[in-house]
SELUMZA-763583 format. One record per residue: residue number from 1; x, y, z of N, C-alpha, C in turn. Coordinates in Angstrom, 3 decimals. Example, Ala and Ser with C-alpha at 12.3 -4.5 7.8 and 13.67 -1.06 7.14 Angstrom:
BEGIN
ATOM  seq       n_x       n_y       n_z      ca_x      ca_y      ca_z       c_x       c_y       c_z
ATOM    1    13.190    -5.690     7.800    12.300    -4.500     7.800    13.200    -3.300     7.800
ATOM    2    12.850    -2.250     7.080    13.670    -1.060     7.140    12.900     0.030     7.870
This chain:
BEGIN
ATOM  seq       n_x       n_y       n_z      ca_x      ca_y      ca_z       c_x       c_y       c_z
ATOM    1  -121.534   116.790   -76.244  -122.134   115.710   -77.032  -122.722   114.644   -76.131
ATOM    2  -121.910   114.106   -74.756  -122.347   113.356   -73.828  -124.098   113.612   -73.373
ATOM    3  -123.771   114.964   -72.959  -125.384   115.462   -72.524  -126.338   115.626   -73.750
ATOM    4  -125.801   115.428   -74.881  -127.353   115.767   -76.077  -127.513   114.329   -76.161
ATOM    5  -126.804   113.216   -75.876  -127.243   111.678   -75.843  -128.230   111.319   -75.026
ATOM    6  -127.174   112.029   -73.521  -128.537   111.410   -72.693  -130.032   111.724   -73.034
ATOM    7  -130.396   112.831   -73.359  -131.918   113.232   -73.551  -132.868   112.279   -74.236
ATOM    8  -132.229   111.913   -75.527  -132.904   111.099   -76.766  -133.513   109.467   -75.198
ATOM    9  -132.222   109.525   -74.516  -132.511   107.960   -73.772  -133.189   108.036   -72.789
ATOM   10  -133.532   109.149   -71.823  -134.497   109.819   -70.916  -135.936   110.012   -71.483
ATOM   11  -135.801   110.724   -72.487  -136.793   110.431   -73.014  -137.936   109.293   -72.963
ATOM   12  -137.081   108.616   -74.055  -137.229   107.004   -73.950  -138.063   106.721   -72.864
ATOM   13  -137.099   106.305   -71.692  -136.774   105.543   -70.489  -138.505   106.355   -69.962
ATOM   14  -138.776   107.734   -69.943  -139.945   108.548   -69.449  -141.046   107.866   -70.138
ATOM   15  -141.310   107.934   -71.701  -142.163   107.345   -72.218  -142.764   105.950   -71.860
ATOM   16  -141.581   105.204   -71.398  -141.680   103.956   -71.746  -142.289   104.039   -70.186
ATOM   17  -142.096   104.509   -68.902  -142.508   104.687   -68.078  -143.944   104.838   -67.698
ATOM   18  -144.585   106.046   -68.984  -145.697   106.611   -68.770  -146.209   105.288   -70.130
ATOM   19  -145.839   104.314   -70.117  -146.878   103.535   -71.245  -146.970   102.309   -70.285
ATOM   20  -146.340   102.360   -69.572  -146.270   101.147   -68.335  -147.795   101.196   -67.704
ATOM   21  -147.570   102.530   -67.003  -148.719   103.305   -65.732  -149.893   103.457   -66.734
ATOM   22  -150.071   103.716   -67.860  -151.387   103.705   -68.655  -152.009   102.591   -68.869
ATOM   23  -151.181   101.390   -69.163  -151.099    99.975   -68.975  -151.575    99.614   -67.860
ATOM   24  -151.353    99.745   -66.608  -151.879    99.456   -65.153  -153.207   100.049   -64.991
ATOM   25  -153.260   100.999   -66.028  -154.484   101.548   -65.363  -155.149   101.242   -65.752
ATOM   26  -155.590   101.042   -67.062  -156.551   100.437   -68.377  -156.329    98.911   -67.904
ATOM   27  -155.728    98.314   -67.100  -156.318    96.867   -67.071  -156.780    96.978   -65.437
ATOM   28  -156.395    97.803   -64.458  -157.548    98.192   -63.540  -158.645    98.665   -63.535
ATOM   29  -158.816    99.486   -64.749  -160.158    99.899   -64.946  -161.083    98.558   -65.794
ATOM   30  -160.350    98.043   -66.638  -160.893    96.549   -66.834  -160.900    95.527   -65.461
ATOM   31  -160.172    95.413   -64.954  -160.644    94.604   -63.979  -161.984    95.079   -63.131
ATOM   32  -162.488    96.343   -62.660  -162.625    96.916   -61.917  -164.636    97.005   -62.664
ATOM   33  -163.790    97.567   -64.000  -165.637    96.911   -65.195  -166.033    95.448   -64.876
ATOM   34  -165.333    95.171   -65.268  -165.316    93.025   -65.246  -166.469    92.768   -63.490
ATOM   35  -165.924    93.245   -62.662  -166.620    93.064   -61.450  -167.765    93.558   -61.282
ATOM   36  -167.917    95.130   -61.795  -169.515    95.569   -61.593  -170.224    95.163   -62.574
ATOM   37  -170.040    94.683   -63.663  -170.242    93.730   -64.585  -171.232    92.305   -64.270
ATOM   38  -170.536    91.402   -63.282  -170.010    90.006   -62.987  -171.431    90.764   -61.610
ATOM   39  -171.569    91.654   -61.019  -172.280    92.067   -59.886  -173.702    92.358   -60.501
ATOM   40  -173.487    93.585   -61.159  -175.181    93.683   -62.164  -175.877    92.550   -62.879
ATOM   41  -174.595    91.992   -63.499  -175.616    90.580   -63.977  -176.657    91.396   -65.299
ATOM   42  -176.998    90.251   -65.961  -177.906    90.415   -67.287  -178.844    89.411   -67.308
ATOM   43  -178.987    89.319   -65.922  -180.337    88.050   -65.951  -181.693    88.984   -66.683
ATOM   44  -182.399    87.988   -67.308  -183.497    88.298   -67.498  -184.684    88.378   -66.693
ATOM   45  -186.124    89.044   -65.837  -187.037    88.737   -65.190  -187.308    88.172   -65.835
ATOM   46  -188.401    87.697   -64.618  -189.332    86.514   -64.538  -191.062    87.250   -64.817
ATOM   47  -191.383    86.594   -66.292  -192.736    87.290   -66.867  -193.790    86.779   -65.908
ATOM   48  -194.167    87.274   -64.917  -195.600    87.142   -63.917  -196.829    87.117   -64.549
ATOM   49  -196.941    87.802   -65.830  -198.447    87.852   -66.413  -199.151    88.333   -65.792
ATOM   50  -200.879    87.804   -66.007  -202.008    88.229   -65.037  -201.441    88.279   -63.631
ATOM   51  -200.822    87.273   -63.301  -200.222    86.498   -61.747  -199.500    88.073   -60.880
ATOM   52  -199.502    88.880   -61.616  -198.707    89.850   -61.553  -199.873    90.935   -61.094
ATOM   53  -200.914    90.687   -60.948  -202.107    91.368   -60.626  -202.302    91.298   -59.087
ATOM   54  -201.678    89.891   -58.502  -202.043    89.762   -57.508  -201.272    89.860   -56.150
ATOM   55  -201.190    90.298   -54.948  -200.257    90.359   -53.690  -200.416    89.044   -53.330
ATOM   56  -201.607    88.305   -53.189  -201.875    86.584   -52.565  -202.719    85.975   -53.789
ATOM   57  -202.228    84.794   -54.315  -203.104    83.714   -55.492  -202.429    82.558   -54.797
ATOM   58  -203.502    82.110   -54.717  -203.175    79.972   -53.767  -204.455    79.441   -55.227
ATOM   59  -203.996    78.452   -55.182  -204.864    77.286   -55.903  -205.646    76.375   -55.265
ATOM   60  -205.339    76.624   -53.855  -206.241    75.255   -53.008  -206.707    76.150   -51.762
ATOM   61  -207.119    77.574   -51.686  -207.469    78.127   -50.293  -206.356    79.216   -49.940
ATOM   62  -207.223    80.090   -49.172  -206.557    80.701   -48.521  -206.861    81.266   -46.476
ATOM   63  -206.038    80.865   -45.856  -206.775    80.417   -44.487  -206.319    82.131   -43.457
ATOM   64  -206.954    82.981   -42.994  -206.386    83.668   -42.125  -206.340    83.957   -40.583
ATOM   65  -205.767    84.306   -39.849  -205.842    84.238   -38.404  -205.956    86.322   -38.881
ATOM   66  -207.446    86.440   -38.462  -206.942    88.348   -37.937  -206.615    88.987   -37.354
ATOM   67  -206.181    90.313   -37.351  -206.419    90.986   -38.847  -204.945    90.951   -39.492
ATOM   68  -205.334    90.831   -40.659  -204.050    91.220   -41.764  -204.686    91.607   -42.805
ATOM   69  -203.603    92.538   -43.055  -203.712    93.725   -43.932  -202.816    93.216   -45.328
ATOM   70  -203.753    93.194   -46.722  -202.988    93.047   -47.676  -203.200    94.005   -48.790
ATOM   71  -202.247    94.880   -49.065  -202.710    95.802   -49.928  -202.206    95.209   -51.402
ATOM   72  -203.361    94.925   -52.149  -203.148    94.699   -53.804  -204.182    93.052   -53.726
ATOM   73  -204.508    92.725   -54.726  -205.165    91.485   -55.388  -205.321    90.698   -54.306
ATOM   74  -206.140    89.685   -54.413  -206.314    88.246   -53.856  -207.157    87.254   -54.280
ATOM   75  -206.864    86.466   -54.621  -207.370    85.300   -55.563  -206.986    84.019   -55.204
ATOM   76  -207.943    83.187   -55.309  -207.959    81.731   -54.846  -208.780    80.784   -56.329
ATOM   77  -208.359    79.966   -56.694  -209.004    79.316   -57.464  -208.096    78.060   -57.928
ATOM   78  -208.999    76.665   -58.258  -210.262    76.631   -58.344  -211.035    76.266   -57.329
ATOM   79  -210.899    76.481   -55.898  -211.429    76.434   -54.690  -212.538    77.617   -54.568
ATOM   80  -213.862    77.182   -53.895  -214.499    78.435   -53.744  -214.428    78.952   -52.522
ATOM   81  -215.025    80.340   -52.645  -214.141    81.325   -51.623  -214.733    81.332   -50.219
ATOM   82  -215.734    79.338   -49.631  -216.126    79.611   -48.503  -214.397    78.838   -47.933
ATOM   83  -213.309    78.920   -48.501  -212.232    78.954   -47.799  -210.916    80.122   -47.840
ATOM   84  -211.647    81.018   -48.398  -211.163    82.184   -48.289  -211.691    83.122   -46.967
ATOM   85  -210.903    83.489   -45.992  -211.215    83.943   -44.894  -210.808    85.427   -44.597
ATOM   86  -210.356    85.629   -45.909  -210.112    87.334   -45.708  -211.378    87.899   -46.250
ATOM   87  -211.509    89.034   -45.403  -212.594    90.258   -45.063  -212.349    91.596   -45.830
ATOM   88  -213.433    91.814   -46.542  -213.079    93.451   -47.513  -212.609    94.533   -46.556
ATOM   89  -212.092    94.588   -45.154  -211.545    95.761   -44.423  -210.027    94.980   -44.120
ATOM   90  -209.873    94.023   -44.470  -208.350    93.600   -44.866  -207.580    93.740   -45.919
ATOM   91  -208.083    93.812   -46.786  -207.875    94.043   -48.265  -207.697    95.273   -49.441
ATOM   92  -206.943    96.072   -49.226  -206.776    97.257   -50.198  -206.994    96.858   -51.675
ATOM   93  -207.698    96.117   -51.883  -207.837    96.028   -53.449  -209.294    94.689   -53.555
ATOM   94  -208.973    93.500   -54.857  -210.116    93.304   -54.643  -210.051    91.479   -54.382
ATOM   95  -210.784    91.009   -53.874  -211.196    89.600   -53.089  -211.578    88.639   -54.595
ATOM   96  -210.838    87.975   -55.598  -211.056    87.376   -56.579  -211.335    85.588   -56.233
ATOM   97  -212.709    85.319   -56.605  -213.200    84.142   -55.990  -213.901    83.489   -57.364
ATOM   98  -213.899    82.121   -57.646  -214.668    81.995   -58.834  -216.477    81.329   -57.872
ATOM   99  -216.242    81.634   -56.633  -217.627    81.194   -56.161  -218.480    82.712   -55.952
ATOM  100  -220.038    82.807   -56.729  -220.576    83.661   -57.017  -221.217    84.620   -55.468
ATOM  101  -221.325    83.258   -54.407  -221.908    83.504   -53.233  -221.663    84.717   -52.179
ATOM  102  -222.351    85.310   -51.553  -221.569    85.995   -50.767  -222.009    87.356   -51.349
ATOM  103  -222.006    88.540   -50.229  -222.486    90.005   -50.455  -221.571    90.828   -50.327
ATOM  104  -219.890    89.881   -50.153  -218.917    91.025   -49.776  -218.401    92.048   -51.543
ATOM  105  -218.734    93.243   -50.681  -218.447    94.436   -52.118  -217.099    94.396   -52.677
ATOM  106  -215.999    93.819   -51.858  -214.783    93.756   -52.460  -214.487    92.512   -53.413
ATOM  107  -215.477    91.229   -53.369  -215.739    89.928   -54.140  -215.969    90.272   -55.234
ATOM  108  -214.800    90.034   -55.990  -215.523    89.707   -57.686  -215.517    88.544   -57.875
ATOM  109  -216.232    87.701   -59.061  -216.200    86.477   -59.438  -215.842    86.504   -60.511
ATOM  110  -214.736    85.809   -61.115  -213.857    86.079   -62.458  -213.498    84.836   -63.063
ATOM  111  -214.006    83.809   -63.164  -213.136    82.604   -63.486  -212.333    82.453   -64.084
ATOM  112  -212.730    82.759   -65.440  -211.898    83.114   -66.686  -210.653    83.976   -66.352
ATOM  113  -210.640    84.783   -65.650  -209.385    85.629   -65.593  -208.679    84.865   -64.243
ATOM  114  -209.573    84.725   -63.257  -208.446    83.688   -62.112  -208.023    82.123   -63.235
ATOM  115  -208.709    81.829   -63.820  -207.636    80.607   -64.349  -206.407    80.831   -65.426
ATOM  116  -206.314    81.885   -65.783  -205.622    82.969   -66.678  -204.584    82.991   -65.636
ATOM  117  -204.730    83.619   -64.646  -203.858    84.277   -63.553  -202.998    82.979   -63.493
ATOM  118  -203.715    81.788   -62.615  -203.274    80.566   -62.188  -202.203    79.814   -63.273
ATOM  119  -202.587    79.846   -64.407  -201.926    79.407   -65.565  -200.461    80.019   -65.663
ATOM  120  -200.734    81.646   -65.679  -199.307    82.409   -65.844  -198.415    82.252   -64.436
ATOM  121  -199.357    82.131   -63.265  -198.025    81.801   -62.242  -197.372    80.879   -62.342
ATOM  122  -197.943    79.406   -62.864  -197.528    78.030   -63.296  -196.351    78.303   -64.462
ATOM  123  -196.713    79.320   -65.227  -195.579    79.394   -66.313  -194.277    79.916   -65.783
ATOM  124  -194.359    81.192   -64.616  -193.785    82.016   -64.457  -192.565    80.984   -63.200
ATOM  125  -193.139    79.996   -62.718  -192.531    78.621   -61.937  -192.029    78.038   -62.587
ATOM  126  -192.351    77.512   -63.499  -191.586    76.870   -64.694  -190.174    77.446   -65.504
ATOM  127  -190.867    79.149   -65.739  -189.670    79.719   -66.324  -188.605    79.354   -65.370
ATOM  128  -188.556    80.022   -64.080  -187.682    80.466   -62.709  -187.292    78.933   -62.734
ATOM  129  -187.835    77.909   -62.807  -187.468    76.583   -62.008  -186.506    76.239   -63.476
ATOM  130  -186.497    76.768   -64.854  -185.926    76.259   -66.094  -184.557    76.775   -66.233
ATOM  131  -184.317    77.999   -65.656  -182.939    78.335   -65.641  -181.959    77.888   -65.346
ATOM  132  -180.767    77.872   -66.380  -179.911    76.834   -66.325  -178.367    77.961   -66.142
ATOM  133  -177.345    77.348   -66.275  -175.930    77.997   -65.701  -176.069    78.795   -64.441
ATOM  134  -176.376    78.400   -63.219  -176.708    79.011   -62.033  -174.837    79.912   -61.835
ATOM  135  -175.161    81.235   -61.447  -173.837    82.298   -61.310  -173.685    81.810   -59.484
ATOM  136  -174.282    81.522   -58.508  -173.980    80.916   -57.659  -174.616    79.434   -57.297
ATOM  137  -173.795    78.370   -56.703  -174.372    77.436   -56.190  -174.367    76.639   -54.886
ATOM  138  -175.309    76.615   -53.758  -175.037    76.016   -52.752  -174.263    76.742   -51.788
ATOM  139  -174.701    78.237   -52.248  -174.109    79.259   -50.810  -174.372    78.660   -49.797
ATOM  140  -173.590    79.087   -48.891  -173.446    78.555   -47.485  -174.155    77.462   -47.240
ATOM  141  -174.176    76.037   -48.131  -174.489    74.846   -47.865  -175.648    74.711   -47.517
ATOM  142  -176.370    76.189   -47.998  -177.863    76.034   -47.559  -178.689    76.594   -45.853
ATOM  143  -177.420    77.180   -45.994  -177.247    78.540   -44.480  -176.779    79.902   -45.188
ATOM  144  -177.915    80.370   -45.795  -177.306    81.338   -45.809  -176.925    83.162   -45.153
ATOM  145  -177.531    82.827   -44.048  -177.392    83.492   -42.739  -176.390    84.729   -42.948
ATOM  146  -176.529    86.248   -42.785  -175.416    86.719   -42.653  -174.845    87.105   -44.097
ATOM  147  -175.435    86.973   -44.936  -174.702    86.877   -46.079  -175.245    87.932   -46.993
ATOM  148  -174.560    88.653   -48.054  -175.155    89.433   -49.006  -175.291    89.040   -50.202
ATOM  149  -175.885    89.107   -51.288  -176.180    88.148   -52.008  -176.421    89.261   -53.118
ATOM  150  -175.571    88.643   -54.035  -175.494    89.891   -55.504  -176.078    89.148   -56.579
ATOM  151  -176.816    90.384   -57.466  -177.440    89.714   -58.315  -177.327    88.602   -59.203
ATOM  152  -178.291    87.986   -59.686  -178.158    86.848   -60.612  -178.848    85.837   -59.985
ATOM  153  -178.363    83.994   -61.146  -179.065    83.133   -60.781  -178.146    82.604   -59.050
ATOM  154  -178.798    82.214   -58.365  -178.493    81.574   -57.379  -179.496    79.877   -57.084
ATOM  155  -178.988    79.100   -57.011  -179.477    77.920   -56.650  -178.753    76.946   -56.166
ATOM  156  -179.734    76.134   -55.430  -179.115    75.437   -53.794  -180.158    74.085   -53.959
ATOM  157  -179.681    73.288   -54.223  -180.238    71.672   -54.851  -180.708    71.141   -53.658
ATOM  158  -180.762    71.468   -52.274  -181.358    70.810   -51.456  -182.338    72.248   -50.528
ATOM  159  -182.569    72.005   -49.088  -183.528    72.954   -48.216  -181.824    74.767   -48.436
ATOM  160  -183.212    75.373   -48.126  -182.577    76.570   -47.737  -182.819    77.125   -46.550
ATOM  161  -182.028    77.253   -45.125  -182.580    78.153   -44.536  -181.979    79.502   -44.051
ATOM  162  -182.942    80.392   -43.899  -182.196    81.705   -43.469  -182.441    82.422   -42.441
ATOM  163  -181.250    81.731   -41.435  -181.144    82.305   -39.748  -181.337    83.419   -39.621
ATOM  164  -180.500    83.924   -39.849  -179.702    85.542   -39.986  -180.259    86.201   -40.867
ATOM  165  -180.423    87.634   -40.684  -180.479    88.910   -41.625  -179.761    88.453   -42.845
ATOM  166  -180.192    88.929   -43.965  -179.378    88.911   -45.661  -179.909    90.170   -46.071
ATOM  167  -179.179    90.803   -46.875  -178.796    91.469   -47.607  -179.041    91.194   -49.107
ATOM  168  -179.716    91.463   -49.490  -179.847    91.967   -51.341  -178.821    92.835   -51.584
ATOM  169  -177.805    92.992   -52.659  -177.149    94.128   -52.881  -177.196    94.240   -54.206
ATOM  170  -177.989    95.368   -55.180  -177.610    95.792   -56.783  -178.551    96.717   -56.738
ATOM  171  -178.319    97.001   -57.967  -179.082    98.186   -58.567  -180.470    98.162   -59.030
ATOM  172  -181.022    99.393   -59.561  -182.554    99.153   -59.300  -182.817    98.327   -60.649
ATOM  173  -182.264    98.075   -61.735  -182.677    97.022   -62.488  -181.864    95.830   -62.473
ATOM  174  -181.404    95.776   -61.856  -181.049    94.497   -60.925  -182.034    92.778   -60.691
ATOM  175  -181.759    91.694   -61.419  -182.583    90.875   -61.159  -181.880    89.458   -60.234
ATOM  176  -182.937    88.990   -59.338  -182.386    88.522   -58.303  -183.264    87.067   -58.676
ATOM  177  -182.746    85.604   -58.994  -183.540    84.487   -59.180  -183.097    82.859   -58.460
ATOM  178  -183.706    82.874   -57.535  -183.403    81.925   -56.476  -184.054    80.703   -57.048
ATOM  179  -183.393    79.725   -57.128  -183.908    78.220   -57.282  -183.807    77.648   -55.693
ATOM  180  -184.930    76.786   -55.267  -184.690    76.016   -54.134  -185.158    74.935   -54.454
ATOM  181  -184.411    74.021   -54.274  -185.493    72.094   -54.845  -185.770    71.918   -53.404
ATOM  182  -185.825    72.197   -52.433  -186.293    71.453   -50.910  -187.125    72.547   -50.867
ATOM  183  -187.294    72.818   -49.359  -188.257    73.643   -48.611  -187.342    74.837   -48.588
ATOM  184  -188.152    76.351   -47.788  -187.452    77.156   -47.783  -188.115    77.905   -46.071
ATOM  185  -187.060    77.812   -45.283  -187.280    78.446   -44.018  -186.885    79.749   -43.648
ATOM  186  -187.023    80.453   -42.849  -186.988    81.961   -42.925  -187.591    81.928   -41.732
ATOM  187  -186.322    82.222   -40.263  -186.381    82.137   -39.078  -187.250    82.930   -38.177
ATOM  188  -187.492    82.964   -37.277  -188.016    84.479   -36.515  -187.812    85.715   -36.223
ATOM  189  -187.934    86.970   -36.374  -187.256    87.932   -36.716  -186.361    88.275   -37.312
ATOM  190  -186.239    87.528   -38.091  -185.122    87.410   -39.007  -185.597    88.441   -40.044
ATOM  191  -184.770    89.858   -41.166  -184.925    90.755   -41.988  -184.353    90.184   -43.019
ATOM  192  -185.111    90.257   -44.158  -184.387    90.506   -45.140  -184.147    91.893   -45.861
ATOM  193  -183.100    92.760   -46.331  -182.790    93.826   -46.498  -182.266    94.245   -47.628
ATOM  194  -182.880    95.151   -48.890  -182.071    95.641   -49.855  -181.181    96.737   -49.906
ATOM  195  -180.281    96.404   -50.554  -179.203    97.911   -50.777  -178.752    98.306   -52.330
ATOM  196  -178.515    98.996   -52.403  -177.761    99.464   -53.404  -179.217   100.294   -54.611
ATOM  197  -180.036   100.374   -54.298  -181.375   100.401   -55.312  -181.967    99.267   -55.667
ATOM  198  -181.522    97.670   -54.936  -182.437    96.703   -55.245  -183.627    97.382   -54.745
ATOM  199  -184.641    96.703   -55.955  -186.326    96.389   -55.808  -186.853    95.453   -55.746
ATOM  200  -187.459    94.903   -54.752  -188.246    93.602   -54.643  -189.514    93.251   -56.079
ATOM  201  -189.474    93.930   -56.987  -190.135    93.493   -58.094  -189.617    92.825   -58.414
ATOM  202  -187.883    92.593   -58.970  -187.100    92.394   -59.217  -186.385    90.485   -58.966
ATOM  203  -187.254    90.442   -57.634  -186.384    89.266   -57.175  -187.353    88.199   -57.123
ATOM  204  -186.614    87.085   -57.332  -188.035    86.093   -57.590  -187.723    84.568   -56.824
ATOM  205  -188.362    84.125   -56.097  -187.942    82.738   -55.208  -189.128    81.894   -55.943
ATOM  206  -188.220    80.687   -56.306  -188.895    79.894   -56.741  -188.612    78.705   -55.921
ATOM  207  -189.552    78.045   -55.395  -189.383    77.379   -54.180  -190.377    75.941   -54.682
ATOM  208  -189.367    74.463   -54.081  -189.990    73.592   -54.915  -190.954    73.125   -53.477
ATOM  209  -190.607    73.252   -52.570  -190.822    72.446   -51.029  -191.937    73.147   -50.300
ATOM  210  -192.233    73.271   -49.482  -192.883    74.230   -48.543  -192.318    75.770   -48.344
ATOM  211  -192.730    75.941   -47.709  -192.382    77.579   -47.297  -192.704    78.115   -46.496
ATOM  212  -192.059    78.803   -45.261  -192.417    78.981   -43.588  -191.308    80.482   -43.300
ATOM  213  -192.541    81.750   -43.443  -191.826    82.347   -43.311  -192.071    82.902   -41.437
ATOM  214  -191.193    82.860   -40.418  -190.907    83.014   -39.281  -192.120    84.100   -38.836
ATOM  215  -192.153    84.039   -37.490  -192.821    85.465   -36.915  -192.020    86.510   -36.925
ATOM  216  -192.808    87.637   -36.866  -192.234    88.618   -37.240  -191.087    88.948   -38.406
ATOM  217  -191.061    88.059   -39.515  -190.141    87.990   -39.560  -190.375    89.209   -41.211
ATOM  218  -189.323    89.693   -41.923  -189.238    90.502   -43.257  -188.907    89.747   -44.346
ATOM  219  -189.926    89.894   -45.506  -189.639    88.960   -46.664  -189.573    90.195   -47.862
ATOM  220  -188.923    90.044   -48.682  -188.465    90.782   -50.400  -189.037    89.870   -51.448
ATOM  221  -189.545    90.099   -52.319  -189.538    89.510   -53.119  -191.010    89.096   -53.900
ATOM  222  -191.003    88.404   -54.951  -191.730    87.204   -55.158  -191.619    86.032   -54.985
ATOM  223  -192.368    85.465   -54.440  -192.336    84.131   -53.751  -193.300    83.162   -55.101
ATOM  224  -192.639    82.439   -55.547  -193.515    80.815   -56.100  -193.145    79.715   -55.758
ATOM  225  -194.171    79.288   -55.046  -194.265    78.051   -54.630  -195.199    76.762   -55.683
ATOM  226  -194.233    75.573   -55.576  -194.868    74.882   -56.207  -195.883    73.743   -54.707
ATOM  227  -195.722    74.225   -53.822  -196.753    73.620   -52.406  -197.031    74.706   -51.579
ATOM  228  -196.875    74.717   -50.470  -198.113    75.766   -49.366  -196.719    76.311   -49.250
ATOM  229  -197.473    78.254   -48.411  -197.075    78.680   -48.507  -197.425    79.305   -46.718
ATOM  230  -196.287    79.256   -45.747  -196.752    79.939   -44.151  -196.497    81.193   -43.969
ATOM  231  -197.083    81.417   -43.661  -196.496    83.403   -42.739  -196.741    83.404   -41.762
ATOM  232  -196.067    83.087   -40.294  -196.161    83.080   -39.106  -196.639    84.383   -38.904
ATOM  233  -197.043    84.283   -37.337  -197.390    85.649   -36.571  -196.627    86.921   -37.020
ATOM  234  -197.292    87.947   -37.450  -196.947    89.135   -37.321  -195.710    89.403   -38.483
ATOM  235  -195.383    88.116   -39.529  -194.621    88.448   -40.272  -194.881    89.395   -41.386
ATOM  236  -194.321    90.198   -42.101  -194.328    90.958   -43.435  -193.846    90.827   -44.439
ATOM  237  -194.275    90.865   -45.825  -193.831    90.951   -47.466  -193.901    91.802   -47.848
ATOM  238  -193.017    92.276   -48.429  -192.813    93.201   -49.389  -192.538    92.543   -50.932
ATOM  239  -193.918    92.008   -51.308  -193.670    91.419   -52.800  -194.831    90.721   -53.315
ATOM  240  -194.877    89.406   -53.679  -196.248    88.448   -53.578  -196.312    86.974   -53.259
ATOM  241  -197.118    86.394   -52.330  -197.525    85.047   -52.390  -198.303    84.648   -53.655
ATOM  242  -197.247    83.318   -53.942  -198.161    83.137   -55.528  -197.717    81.154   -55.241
ATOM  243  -198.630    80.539   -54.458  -198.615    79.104   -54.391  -199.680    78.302   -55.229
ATOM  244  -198.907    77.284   -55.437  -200.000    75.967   -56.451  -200.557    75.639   -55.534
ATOM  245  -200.468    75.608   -53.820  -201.653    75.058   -52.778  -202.202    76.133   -51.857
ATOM  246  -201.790    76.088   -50.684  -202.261    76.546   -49.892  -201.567    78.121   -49.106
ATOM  247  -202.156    79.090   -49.018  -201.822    79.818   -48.204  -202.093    79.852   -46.903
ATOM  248  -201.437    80.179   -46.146  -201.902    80.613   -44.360  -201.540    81.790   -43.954
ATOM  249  -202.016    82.553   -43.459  -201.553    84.056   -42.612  -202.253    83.610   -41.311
ATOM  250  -201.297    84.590   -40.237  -201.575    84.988   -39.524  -201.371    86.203   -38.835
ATOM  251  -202.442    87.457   -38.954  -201.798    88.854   -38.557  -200.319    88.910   -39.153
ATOM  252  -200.835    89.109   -40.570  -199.339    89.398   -41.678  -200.155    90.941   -42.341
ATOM  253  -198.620    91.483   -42.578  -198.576    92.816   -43.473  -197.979    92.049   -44.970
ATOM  254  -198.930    92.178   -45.802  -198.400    91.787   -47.673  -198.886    93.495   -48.339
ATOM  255  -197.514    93.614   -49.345  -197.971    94.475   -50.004  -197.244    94.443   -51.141
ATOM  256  -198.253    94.179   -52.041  -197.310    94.337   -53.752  -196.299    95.015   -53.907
ATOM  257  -195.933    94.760   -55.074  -194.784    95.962   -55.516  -195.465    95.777   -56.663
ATOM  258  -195.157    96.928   -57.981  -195.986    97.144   -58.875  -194.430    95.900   -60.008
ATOM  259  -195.198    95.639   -61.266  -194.112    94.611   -62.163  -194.719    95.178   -63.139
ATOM  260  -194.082    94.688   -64.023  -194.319    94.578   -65.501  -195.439    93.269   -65.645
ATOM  261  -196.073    93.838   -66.349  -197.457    92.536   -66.199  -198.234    92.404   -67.717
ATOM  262  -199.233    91.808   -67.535  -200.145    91.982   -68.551  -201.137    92.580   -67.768
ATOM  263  -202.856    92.569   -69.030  -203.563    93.201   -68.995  -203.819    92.705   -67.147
ATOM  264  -204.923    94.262   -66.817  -205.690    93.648   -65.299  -206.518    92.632   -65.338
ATOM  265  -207.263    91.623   -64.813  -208.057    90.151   -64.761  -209.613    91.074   -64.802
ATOM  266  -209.751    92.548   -64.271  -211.182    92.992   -64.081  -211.457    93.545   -66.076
């Protein structure tokens, strides 16, 4: 009789065991959701519009040191294009100027659609600069050097600069939205680098200050600037210059990434 007791309480004691460990696991696997969760993020992009047509759009000029190579759009307005200094054998796409002058075959003259363009980058600054509950703030005090940086809003109320290599890390629909109220620096050889299936369509710098990106140095992204916009010697983008003033290159590699857009400006 002793031994037909124990069983009923072994039992037990087993069950109650195996409801423990199911318990641990189902709130590790919740914890474990909660994080890639909290990492993917549900930010919304940033609608580019026409603006989304273009690899380089400045509002006040665009100045170059040659050669640089920009494959996709270029547009300047409402400045005419005797301060546009890029050449149709620089340009994989087409030279958008609202000044009629000039015999270069890659020049269109579009007004109507460059002030279209100009309008939606202004919106698309506005959106990025309107976002509110920032998921990080004031990483590394505005060094963020060294650092990997997971999706979502990020914003830093004063300058940003970035010494060191960074890291993008998420997935390919992954959205990445940087607020900067100062300037934004971006050292000399300095990389910026995605992982995980980030896409630089994806990521969007909205920059209230200047903008100086280093020699040689690697840029991701979309860039909006609400002032000028630098690309030292020999630096590269992988995304678009889209400033309310001024652009400068010098012997720079720019090359779109394709977005979600509206109609083309041609």
């Amino acid at each position: 009789m002793k031994s037909i007791k124990k069983i009923p309480i072994l039992a037990i004691l087993f069950f109650g065991l195996l409801s423990s460990c199911n318990s641990e696991i189902e709130s590790l696997e919740v914890e474990e959701a909660n994080v890639r969760s909290k990492k993917s993020g549900s930010l919304v992009s940033v609608d580019l519009g026409l603006a989304g047509d273009f690899a380089i759009l400045s509002k006040s000029g665009i100045t170059n040191v040659p050669p640089s190579v920009i494959t996709g759009n270029v547009g300047t307005s409402p400045i005419t294009g005797a301060a546009l200094l890029l050449t149709c054998p620089q340009v994989i796409g087409n030279i958008y100027t609202v000044d009629p002058a000039g015999p270069l075959p890659c020049r269109t003259t579009n007004a109507s659609g460059l002030t279209a363009a100009v309008l939606n980058m202004e919106t698309a600054y506005t959106d990025a600069a309107g976002r509110s509950n920032p998921d990080y703030l004031n990483e590394g005090a505005g060094n963020i050097g060294g650092l990997t940086l997971n999706p979502g809003l990020h914003k830093w109320t004063s300058t940003l600069l970035i010494p060191t290599e960074i890291v993008l890390d998420g997935g390919e629909d992954d959205v990445w939205i940087f607020q900067v109220a100062g300037t934004l620096t971006m050292s000399s050889a300095v990389r910026m680098t995605l992982s995980g299936g980030a896409q630089a369509k994806n990521i969007f710098w909205q920059v209230s200050g200047a903008v100086t990106l280093g020699t040689t140095s690697h840029f991701e992204g979309n860039l909006l600037g609400a002032t000028s916009i630098a690309v030292q010697t020999g630096a590269t983008v992988n995304g678009r210059l889209l400033a309310q003033t001024a652009v400068t290159l010098q012997m720079n590699t720019v090359t779109a990434v394709p977005v979600e857009k509206g109609p083309d400006v041609r």
